[in-house]
Residue, then its C-alpha position, 0 to 999 in steps of 0.5 A: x307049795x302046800x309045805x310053805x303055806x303050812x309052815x305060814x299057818x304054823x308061824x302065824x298061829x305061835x305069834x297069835x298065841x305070844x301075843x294074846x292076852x293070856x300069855x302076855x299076864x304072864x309076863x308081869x308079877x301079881x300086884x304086891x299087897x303092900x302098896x310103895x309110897x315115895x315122900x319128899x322134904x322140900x323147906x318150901x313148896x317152891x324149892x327142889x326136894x332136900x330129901x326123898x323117901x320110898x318105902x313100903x307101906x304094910x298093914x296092921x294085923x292086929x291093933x297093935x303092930x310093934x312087940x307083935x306083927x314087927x317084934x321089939x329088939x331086931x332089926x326091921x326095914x322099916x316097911x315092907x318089901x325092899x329096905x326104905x331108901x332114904x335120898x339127900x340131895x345135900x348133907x345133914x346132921x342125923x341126930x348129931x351126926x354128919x352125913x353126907x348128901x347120897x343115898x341110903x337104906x333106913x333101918x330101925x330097931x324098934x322098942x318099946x319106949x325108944x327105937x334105933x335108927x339106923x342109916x346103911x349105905x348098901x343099898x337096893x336090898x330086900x328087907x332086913x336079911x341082908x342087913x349088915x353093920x359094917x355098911x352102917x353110916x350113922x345110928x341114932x336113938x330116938x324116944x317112941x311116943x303114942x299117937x293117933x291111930x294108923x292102919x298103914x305105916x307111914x313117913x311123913x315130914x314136919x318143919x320146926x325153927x330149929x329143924x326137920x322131923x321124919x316122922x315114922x307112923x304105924x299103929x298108935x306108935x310114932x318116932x321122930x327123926x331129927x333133921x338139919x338140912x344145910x340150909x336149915x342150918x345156914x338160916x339159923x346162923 
């Protein structure tokens, strides 16, 4: 009888220890430094999203972030952590070029006065590693422009008549994508 009131103890005692708050934090990573954000397009506050962006958020260094903390010429994930995902949830026109509702990773290639945008369709990947140009679905070349200062980088959208910008910030740098919904277009006709 002693035996099995010992093997009790014993089994009471290792699910006390699995279960204290000690070794549960062991089960979860540290919080990551570079908070995620997630942003949306909708044409009006009514509407369901037309486009979803999650991405990571890093923080300048220094004043200055391109040429230094992200160098000019290579390809970046554009954030931090995993590559940026882009969402459409209807086709669009990238620049000029057609591409079909779906989801893709966004890569840039940043330079001084202009950057190129790269939409992937391997997606669920981390950073630019594993960056490859055979699963590139469009590119497009955009002019690079100073705006008002950011110490994180951030995607945001604007409405113009004639489209949708995603709008790249970080530091003084800003990139617009541009961007033609469906509807954007239909309206237009």
């Amino acid at each position: 009888m002693k035996r099995f009131n010992s093997l009790n103890v014993i089994f009471v005692l290792a699910l006390g220890l699995l279960f204290s708050p000690n070794s549960a934090a062991q089960l979860f990573n540290d919080m990551d430094k570079n908070p995620h954000d997630i942003v949306y397009y909708r044409a009006s506050k009514e509407e369901t999203p037309q486009i979803k962006v999650i991405y990571g958020r890093p923080k300048a260094k220094d004043g200055k972030v391109f040429g230094t903390q992200i160098p000019y010429g290579r390809v970046w994930n554009t954030g931090s952590n995993e590559s940026t995902e882009v969402r459409f949830y209807c086709d669009v026109m990238f620049g000029n070029k057609y591409v079909k509702a779906g989801t893709y990773s966004l890569y840039t290639i940043p330079n001084k006065n202009y950057w190129i945008v790269i939409l992937n369709g391997k997606t669920d990947t981390y950073g630019a590693n594993f960056y490859n140009p055979k699963f590139n679905i469009a590119s497009i070349e955009v002019p690079a422009v100073k705006g008002q200062k950011l110490e994180n980088f951030s995607i945001a959208f604007t409405s113009k008549n004639y489209g949708t910008q995603m709008v790249l910030g970080w530091a003084e740098t800003r990139v617009k994508i541009p961007l033609y919904t469906e509807q954007r277009l239909i309206s237009k006709i």
